[in-house]
PDB file of N, CA, C and O in Angstrom:
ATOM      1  N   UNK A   1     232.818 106.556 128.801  1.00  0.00           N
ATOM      2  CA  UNK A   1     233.900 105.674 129.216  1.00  0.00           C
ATOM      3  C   UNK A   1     233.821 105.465 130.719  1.00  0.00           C
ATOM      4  O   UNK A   1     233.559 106.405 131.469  1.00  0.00           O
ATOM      5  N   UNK A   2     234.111 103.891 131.281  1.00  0.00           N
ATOM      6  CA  UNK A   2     234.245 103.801 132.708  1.00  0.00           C
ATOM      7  C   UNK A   2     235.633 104.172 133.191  1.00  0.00           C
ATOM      8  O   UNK A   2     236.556 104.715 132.584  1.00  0.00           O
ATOM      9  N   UNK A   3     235.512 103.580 134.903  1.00  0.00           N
ATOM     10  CA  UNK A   3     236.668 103.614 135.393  1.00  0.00           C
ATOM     11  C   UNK A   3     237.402 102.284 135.029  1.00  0.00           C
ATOM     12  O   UNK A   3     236.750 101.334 134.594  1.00  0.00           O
ATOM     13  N   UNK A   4     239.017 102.194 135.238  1.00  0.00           N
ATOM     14  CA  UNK A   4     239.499 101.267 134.439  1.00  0.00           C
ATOM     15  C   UNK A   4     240.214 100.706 135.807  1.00  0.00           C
ATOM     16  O   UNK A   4     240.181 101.588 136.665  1.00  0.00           O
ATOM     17  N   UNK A   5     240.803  99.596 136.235  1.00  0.00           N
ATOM     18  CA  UNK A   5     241.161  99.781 137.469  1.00  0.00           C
ATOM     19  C   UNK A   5     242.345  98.058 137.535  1.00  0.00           C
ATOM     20  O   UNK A   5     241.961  97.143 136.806  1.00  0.00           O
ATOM     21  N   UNK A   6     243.240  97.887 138.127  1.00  0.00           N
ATOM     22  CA  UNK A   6     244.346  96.871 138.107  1.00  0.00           C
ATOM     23  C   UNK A   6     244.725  96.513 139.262  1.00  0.00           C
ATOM     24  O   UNK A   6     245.594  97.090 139.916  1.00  0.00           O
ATOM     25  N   UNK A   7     244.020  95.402 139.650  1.00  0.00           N
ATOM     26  CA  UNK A   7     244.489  94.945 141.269  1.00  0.00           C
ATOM     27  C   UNK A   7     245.177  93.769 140.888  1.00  0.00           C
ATOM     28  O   UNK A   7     244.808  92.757 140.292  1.00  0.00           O
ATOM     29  N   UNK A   8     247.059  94.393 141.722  1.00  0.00           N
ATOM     30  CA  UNK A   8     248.069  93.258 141.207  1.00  0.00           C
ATOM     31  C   UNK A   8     248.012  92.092 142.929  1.00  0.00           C
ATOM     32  O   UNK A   8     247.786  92.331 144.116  1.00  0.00           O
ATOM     33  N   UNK A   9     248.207  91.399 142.479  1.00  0.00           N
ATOM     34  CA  UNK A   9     248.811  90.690 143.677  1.00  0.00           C
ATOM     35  C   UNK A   9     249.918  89.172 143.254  1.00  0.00           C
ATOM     36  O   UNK A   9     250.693  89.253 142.301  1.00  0.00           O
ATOM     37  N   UNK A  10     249.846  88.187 143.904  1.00  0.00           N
ATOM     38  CA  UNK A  10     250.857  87.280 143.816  1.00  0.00           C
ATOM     39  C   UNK A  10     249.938  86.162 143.403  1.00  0.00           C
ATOM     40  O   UNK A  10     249.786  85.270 144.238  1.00  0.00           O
ATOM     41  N   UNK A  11     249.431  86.078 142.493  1.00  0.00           N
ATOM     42  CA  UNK A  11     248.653  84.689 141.813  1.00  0.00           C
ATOM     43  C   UNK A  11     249.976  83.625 141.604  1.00  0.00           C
ATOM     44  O   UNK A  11     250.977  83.649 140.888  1.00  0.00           O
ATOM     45  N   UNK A  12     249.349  82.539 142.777  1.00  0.00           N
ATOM     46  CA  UNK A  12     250.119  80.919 142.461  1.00  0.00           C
ATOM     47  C   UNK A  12     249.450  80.596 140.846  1.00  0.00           C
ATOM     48  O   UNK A  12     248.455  80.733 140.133  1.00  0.00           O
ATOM     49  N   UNK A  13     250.960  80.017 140.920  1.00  0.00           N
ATOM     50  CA  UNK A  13     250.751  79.147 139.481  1.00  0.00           C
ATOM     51  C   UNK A  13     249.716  78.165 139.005  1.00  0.00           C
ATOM     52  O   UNK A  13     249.358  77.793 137.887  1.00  0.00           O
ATOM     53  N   UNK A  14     249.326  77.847 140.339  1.00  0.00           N
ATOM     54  CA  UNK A  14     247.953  76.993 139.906  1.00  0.00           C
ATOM     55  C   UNK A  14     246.894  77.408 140.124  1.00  0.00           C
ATOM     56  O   UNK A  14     245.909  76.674 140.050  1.00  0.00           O
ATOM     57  N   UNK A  15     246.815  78.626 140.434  1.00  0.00           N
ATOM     58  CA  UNK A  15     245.369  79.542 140.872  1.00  0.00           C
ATOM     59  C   UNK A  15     244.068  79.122 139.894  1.00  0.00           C
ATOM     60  O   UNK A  15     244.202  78.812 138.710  1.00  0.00           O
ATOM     61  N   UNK A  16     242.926  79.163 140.526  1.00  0.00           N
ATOM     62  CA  UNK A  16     241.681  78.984 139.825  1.00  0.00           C
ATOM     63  C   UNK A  16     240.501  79.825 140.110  1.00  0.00           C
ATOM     64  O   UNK A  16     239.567  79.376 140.773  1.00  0.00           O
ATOM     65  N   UNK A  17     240.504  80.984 139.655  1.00  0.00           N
ATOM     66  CA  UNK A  17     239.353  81.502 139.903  1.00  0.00           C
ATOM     67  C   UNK A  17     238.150  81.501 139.755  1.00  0.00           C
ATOM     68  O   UNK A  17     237.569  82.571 139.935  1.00  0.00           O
ATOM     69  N   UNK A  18     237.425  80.393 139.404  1.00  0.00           N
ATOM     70  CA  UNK A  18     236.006  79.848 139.219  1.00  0.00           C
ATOM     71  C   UNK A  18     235.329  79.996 140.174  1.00  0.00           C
ATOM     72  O   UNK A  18     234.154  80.286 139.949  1.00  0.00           O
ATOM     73  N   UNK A  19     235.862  79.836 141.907  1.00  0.00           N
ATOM     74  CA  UNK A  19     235.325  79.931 142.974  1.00  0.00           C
ATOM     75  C   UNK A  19     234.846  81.778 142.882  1.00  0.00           C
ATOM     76  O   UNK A  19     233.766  82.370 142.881  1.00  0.00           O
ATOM     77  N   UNK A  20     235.785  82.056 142.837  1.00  0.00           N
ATOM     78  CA  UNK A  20     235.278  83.995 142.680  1.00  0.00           C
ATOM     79  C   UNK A  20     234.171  84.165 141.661  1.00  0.00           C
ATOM     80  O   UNK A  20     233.154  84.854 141.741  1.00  0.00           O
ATOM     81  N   UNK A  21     234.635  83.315 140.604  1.00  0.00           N
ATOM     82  CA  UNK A  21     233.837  83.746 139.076  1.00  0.00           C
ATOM     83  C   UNK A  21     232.462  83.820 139.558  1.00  0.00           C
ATOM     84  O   UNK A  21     231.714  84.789 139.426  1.00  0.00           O
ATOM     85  N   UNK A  22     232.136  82.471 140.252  1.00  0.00           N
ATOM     86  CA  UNK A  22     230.883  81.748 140.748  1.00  0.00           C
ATOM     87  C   UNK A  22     230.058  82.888 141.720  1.00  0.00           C
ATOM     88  O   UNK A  22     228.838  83.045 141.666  1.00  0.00           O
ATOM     89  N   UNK A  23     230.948  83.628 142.593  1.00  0.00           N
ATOM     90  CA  UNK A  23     230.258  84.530 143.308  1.00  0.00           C
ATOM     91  C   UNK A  23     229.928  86.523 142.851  1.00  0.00           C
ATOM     92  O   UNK A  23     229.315  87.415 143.437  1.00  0.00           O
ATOM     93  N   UNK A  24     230.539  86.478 141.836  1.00  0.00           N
ATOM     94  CA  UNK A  24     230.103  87.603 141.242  1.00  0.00           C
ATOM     95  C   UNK A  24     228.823  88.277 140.859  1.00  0.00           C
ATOM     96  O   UNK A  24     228.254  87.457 140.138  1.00  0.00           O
ATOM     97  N   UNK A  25     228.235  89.116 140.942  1.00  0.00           N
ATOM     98  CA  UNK A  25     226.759  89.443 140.459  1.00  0.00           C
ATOM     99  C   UNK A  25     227.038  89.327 139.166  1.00  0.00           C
ATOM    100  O   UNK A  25     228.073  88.933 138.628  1.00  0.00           O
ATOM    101  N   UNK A  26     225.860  89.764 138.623  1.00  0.00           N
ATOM    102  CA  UNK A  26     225.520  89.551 136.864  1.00  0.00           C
ATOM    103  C   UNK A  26     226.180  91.202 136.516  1.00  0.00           C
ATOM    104  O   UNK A  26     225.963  92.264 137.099  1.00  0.00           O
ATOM    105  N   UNK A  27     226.840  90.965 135.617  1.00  0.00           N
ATOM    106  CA  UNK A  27     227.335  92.451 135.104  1.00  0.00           C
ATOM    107  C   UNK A  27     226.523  92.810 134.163  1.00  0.00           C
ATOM    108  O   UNK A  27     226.780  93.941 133.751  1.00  0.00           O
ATOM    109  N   UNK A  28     225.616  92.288 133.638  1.00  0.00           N
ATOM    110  CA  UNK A  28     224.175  93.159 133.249  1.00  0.00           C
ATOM    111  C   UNK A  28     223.019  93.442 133.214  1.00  0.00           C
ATOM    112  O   UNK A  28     222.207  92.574 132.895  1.00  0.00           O
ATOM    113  N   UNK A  29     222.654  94.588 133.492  1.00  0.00           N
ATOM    114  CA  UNK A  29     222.039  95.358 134.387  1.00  0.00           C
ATOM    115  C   UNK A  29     220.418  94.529 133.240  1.00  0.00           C
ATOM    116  O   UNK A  29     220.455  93.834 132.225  1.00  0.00           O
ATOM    117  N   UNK A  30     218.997  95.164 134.217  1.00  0.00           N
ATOM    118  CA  UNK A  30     217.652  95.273 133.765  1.00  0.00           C
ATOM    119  C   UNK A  30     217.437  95.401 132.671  1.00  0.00           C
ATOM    120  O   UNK A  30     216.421  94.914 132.175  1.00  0.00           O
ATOM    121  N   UNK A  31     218.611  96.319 131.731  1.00  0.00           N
ATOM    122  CA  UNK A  31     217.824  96.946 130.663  1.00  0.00           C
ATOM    123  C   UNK A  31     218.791  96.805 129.809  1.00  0.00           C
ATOM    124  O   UNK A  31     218.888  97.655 128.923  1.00  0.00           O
ATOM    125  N   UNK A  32     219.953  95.456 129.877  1.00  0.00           N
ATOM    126  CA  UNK A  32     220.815  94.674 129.097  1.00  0.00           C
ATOM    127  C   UNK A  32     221.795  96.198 129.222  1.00  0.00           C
ATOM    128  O   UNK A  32     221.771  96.933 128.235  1.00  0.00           O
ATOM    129  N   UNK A  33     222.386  96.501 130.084  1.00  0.00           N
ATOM    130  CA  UNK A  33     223.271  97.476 129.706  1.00  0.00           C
ATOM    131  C   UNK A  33     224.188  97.049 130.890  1.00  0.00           C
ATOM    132  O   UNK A  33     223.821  96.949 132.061  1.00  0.00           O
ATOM    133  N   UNK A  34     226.238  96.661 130.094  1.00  0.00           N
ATOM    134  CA  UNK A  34     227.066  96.400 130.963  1.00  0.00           C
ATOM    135  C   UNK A  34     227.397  97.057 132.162  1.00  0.00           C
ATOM    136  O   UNK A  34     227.911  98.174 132.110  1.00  0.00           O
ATOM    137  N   UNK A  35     227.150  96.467 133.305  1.00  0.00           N
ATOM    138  CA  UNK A  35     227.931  97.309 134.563  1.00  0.00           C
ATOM    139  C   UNK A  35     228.927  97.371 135.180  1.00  0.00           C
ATOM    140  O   UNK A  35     229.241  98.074 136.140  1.00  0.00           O
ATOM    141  N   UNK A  36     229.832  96.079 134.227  1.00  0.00           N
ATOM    142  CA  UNK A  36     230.998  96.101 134.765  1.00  0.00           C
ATOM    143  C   UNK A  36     232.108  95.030 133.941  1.00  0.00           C
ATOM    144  O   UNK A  36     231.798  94.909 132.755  1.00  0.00           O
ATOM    145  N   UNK A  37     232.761  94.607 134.158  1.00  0.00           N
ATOM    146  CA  UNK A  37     233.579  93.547 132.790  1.00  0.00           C
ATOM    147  C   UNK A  37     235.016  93.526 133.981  1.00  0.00           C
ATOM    148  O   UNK A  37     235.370  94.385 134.789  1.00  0.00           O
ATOM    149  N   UNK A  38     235.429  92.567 133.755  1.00  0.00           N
ATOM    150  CA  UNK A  38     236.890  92.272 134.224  1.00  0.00           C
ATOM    151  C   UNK A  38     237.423  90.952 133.271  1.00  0.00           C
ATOM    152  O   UNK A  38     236.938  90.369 132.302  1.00  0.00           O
ATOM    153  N   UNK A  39     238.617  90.804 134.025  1.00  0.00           N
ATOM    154  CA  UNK A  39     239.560  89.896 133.217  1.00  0.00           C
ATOM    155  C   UNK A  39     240.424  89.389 134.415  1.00  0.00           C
ATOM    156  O   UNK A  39     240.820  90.001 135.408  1.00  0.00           O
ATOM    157  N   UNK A  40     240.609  88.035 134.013  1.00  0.00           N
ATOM    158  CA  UNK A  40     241.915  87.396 135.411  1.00  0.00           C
ATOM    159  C   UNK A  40     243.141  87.623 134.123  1.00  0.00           C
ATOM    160  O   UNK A  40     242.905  87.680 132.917  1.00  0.00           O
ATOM    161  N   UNK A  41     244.451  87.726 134.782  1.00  0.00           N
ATOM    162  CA  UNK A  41     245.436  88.359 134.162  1.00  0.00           C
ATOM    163  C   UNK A  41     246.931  87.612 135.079  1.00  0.00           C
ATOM    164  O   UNK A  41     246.927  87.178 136.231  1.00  0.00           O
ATOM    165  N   UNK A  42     247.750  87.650 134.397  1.00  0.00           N
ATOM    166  CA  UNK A  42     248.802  86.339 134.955  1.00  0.00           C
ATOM    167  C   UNK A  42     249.425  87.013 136.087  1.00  0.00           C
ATOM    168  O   UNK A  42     250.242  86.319 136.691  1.00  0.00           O
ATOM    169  N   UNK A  43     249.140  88.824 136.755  1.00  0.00           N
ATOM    170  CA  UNK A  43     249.237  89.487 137.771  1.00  0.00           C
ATOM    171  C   UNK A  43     248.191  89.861 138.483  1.00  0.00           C
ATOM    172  O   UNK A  43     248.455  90.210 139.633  1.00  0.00           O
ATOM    173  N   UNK A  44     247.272  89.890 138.212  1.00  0.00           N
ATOM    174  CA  UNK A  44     245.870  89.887 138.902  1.00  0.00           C
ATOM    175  C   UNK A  44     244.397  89.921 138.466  1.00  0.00           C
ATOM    176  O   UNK A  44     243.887  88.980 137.858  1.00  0.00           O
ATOM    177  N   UNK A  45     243.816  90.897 138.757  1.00  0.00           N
ATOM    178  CA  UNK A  45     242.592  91.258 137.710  1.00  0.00           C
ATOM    179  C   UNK A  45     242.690  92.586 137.091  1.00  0.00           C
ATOM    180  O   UNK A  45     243.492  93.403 137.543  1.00  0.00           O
ATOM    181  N   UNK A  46     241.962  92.854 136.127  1.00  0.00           N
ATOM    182  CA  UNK A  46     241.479  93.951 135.409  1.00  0.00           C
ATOM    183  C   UNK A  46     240.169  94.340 135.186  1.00  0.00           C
ATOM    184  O   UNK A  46     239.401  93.926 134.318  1.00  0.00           O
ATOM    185  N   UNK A  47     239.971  95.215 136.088  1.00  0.00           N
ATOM    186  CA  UNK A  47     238.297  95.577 136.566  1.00  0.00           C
ATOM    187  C   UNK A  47     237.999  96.708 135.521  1.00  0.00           C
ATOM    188  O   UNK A  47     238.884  97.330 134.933  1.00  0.00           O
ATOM    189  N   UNK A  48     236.865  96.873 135.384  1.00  0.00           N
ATOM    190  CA  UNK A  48     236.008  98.063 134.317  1.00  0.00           C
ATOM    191  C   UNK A  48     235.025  98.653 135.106  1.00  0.00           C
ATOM    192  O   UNK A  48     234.073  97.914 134.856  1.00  0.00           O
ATOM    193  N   UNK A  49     234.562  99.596 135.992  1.00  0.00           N
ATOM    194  CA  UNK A  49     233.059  99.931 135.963  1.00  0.00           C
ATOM    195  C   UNK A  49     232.579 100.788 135.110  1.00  0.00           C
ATOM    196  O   UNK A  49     233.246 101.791 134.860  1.00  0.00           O
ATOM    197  N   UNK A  50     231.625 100.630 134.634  1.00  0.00           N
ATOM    198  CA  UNK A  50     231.217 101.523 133.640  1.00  0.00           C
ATOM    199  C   UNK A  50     229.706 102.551 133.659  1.00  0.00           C
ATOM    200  O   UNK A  50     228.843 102.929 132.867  1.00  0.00           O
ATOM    201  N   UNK A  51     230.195 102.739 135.642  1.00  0.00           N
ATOM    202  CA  UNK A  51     229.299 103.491 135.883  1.00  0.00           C
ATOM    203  C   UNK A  51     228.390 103.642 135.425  1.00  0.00           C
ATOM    204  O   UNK A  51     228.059 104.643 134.789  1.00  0.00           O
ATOM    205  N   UNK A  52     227.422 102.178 135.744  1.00  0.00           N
ATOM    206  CA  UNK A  52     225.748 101.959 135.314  1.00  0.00           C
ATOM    207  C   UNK A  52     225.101 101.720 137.038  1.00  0.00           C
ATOM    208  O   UNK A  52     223.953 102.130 137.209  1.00  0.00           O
ATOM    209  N   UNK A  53     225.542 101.326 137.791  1.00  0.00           N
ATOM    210  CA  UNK A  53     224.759 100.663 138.904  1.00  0.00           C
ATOM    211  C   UNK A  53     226.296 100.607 139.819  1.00  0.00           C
ATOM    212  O   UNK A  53     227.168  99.741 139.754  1.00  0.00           O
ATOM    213  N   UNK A  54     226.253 101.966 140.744  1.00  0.00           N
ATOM    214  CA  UNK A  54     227.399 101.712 141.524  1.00  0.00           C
ATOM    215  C   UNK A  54     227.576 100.682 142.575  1.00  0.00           C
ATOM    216  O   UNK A  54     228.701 100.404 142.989  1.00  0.00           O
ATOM    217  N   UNK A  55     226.178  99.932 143.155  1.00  0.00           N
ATOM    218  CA  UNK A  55     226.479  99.331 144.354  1.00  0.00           C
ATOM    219  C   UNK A  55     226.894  98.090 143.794  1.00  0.00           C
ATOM    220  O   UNK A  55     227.861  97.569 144.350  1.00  0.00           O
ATOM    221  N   UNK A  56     226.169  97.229 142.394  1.00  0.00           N
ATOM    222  CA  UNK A  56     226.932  96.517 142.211  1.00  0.00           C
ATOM    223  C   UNK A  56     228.368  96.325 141.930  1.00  0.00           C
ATOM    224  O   UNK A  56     229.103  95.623 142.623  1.00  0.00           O
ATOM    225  N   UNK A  57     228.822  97.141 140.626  1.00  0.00           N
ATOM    226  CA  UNK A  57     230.041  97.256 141.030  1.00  0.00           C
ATOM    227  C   UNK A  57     231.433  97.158 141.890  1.00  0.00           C
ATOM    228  O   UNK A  57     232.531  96.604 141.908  1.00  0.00           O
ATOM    229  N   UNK A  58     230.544  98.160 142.643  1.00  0.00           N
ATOM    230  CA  UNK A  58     231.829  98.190 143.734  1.00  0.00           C
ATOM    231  C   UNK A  58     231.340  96.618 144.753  1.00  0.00           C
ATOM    232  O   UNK A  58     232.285  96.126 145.370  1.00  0.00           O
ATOM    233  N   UNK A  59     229.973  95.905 144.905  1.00  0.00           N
ATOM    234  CA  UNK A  59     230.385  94.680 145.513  1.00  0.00           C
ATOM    235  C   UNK A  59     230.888  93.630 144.602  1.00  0.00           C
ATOM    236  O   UNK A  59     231.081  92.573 145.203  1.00  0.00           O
ATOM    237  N   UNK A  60     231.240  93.578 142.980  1.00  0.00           N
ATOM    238  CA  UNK A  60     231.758  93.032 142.268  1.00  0.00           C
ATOM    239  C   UNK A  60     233.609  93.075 142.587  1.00  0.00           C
ATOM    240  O   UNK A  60     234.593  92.342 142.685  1.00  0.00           O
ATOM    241  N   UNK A  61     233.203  94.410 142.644  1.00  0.00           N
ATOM    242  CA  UNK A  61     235.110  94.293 142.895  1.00  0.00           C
ATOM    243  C   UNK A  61     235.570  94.388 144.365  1.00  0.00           C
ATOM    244  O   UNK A  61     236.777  94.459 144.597  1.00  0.00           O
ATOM    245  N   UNK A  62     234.731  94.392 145.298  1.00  0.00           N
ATOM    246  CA  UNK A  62     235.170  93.783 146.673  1.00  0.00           C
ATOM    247  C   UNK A  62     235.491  92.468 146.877  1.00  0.00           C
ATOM    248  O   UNK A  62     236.212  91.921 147.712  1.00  0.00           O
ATOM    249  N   UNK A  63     234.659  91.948 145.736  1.00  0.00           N
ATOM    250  CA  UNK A  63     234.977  90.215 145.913  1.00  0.00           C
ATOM    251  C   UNK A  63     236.439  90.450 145.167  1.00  0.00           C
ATOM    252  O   UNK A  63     237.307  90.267 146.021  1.00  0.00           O
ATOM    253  N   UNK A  64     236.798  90.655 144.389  1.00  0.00           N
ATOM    254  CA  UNK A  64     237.747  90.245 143.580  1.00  0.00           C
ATOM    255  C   UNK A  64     239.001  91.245 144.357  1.00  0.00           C
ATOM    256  O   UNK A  64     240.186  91.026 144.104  1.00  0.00           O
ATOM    257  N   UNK A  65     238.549  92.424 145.383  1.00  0.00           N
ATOM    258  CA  UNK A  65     239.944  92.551 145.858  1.00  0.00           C
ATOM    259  C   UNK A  65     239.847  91.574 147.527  1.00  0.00           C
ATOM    260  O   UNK A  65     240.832  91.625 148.264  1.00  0.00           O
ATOM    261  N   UNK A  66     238.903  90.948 147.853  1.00  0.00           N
ATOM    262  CA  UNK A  66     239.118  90.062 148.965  1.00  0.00           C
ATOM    263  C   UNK A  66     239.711  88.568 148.605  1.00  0.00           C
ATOM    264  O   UNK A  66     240.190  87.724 149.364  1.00  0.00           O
ATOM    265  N   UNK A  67     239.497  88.536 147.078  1.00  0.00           N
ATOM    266  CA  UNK A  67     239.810  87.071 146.659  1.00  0.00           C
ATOM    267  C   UNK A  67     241.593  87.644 146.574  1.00  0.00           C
ATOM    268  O   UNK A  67     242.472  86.998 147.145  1.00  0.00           O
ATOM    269  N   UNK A  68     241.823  88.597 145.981  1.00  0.00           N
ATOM    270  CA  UNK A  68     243.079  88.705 145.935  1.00  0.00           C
ATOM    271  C   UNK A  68     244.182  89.113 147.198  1.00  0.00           C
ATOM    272  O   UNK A  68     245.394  89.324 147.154  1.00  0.00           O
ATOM    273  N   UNK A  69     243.444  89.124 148.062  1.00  0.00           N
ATOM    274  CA  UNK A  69     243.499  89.087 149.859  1.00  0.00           C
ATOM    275  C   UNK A  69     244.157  87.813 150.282  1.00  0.00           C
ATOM    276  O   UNK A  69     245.243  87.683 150.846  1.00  0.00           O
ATOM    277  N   UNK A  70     243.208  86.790 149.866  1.00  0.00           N
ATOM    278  CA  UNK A  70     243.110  85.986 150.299  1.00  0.00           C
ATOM    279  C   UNK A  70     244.739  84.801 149.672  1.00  0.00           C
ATOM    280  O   UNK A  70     245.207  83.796 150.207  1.00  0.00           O
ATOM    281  N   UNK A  71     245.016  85.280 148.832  1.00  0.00           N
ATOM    282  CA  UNK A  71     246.548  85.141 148.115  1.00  0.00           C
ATOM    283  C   UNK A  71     247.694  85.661 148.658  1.00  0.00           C
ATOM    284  O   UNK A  71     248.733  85.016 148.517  1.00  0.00           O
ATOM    285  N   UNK A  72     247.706  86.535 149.156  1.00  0.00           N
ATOM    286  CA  UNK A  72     248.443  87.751 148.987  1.00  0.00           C
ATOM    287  C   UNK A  72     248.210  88.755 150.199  1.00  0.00           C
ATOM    288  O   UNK A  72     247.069  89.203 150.313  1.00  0.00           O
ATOM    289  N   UNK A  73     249.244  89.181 151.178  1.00  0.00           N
ATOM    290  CA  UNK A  73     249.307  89.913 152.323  1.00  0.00           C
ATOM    291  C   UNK A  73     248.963  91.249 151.988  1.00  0.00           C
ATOM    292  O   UNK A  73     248.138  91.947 152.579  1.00  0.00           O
ATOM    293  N   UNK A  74     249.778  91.618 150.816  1.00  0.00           N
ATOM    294  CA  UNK A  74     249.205  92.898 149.890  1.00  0.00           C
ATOM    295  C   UNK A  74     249.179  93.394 148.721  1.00  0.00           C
ATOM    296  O   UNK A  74     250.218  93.380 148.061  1.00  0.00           O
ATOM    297  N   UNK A  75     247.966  93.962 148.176  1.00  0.00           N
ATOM    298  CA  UNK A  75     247.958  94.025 146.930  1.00  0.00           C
ATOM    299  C   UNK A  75     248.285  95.189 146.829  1.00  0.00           C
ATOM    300  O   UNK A  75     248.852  95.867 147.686  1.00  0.00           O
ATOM    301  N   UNK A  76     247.692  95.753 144.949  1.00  0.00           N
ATOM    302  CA  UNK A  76     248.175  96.829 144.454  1.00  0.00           C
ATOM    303  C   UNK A  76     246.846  97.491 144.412  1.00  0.00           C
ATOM    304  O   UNK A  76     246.018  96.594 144.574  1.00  0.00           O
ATOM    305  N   UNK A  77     246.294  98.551 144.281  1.00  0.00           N
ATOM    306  CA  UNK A  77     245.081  98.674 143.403  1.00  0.00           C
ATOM    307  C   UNK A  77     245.440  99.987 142.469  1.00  0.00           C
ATOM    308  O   UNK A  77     245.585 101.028 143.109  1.00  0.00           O
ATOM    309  N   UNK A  78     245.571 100.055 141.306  1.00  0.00           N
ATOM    310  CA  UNK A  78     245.835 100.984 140.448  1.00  0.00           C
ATOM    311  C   UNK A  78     244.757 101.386 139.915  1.00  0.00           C
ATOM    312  O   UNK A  78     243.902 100.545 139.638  1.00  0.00           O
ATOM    313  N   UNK A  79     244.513 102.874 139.617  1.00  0.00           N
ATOM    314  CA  UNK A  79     243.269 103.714 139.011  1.00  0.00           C
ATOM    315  C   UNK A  79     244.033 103.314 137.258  1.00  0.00           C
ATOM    316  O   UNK A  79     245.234 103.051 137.193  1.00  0.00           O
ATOM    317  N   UNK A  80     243.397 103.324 136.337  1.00  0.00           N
ATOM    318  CA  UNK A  80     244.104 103.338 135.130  1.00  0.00           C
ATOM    319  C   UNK A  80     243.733 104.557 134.164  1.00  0.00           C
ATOM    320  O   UNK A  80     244.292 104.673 133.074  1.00  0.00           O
TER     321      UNK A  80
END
């Protein structure tokens, strides 16, 4: 099992995250094995690592807690 993880912030009603989607690495790895999975969520995202390839990861979810930065003065980040 990975880490499970919930970064809340203040998503406008018309938010579009395609621009983020677009800059994400590939969440699977060389040898077809997931490294990571998220979800946009009507409070923020819902991140997964599933501790295969830490550097991606964690630059997967730097984007997605700078995108939620970029909304929002401050977010949440919850371990789950």
């Amino acid at each position: 099992m990975g880490l499970e993880y919930k970064i809340t912030f203040e998503v406008p009603d018309d938010y579009d995250p395609s621009s983020v989607i677009k800059k994400l690495p590939s969440p699977i790895s060389s040898n077809m094995t997931e490294i990571y999975n998220y979800s946009v969520e009507e409070d923020g995202f819902y991140f997964l690592d599933n501790l295969v390839d830490q550097i991606v990861a964690a630059y997967a979810m730097k984007l997605l807690i700078d995108e939620s930065l970029a909304y929002s003065e401050s977010i949440k980040i919850q371990k789950l």
